[in-house]
N, C-alpha and C positions, 0 to 999 in steps of 0.2 A: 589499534584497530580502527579502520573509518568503516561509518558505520551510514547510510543514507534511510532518512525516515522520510516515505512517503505517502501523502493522501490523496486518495483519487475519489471521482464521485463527481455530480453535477449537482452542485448546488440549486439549483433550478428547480429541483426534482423532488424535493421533500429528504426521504431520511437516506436517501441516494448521496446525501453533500455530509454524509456522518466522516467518510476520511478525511475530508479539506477541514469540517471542522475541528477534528483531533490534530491534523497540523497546525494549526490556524494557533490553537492551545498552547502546544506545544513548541511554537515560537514568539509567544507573549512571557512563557516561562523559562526562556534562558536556562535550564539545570545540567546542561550539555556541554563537557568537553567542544576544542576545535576540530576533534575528529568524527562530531557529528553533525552532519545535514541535515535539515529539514527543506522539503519542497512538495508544494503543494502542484500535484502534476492537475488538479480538477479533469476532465475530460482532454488533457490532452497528451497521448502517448506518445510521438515523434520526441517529445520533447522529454519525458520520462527517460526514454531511451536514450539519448543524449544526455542526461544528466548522470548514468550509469556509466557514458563513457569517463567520466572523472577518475575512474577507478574506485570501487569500495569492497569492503570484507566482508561486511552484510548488509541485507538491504529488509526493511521492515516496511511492511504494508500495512496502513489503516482505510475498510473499507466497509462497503454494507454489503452482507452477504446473508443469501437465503440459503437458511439450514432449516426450515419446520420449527423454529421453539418462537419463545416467550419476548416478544418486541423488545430493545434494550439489551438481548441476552450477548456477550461479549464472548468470541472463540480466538482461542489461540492454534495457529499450525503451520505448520512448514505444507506449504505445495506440493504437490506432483507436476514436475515439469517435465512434459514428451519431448522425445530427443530427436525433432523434427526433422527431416535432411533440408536445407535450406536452399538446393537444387533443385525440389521437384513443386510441380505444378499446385499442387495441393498447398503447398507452402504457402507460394505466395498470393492465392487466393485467401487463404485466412486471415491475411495482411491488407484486405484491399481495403479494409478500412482503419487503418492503424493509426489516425489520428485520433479515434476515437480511446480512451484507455479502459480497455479491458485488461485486469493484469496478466490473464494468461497467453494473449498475444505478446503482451510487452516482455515476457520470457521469456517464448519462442524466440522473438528478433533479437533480445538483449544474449541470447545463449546463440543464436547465430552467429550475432558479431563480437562473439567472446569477452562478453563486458559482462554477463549478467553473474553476481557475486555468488560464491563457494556457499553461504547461508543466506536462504532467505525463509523470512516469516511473513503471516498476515495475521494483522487483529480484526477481526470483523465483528461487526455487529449485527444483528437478526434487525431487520427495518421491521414497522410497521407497515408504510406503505411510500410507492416512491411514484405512484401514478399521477397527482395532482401536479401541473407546472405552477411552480411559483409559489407552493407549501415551503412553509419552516421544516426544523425536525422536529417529528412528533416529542411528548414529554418522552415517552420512554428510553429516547435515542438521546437526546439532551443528556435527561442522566447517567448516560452508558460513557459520553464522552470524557469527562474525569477519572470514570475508570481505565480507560483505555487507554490514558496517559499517565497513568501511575503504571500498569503493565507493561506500558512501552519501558513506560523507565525503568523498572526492575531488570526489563530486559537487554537493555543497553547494560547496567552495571552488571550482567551477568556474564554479557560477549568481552566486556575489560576485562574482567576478572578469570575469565576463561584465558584472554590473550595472551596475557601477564604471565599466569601460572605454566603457560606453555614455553 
């Protein structure tokens, strides 16, 4: 199973750079077969999307996302991805800024140009706050990020062992 793990987020931003740095982690720790990728897309989705062209079986997102809870708090879920027509107008209005990475553009176009993988997940984290330019991550996002990479990797050994058994 190739499996692509990516961070997004703008480091720049405070607890907005929580995916880059759960990438960042997670390729200081080597604990990954060669069928899995890390890449760190930070703010740039042309290039997420291009790296989907590689082919993979799933794709796992670490990022910061507002859900209403407890700063740090750590969510696990598969997307909803609309199954935009990639013909009409509306489409590629939502694209006109697609360098910037949001992931739910970067699914539209990656399901456009038939690259974007059969499973995908997002780990996210609940920020504290992502308004100051040029904050750190607050402590609660700090400590969310060790979690987030033991999840991930639970989760990867869950997509082998799924593979395997199939």
């Amino acid at each position: 199973m190739k499996i692509l793990i990516v961070g997004v987020g703008n480091v720049l931003r405070g607890d907005d750079g929580f995916g880059v740095a759960v990438a960042q982690t997670l390729s200081q720790n080597k604990n990954f077969s060669e069928d899995v990728d890390i890449f760190e897309a930070g703010i740039a989705g042309i290039a997420f999307v291009q790296e989907l062209m590689n082919g993979y079986d799933a794709l796992i997102i670490a990022d910061a996302v507002e859900r209403n809870s407890a700063p740090g708090t750590i969510f696990v879920f598969e997307p909803e991805i609309p199954d935009d027509d990639p013909t009409s107008a509306e489409f590629h209005r939502s694209l006109a800024d697609a360098h910037y990475t949001e992931p739910s553009k970067v699914f539209v176009l990656a399901r456009a140009l038939k690259v974007l993988p059969p499973q995908v997940f997002v780990i996210g984290c609940q920020p504290l706050g992502y308004d100051e330019l040029g904050a750190e991550l607050s402590e609660p996002v700090k400590r969310a990020v060790p979690l987030a990479v033991k999840r991930i990797e639970s989760l990867v050994t869950e997509l082998d062992q799924l593979a395997e058994a199939a």
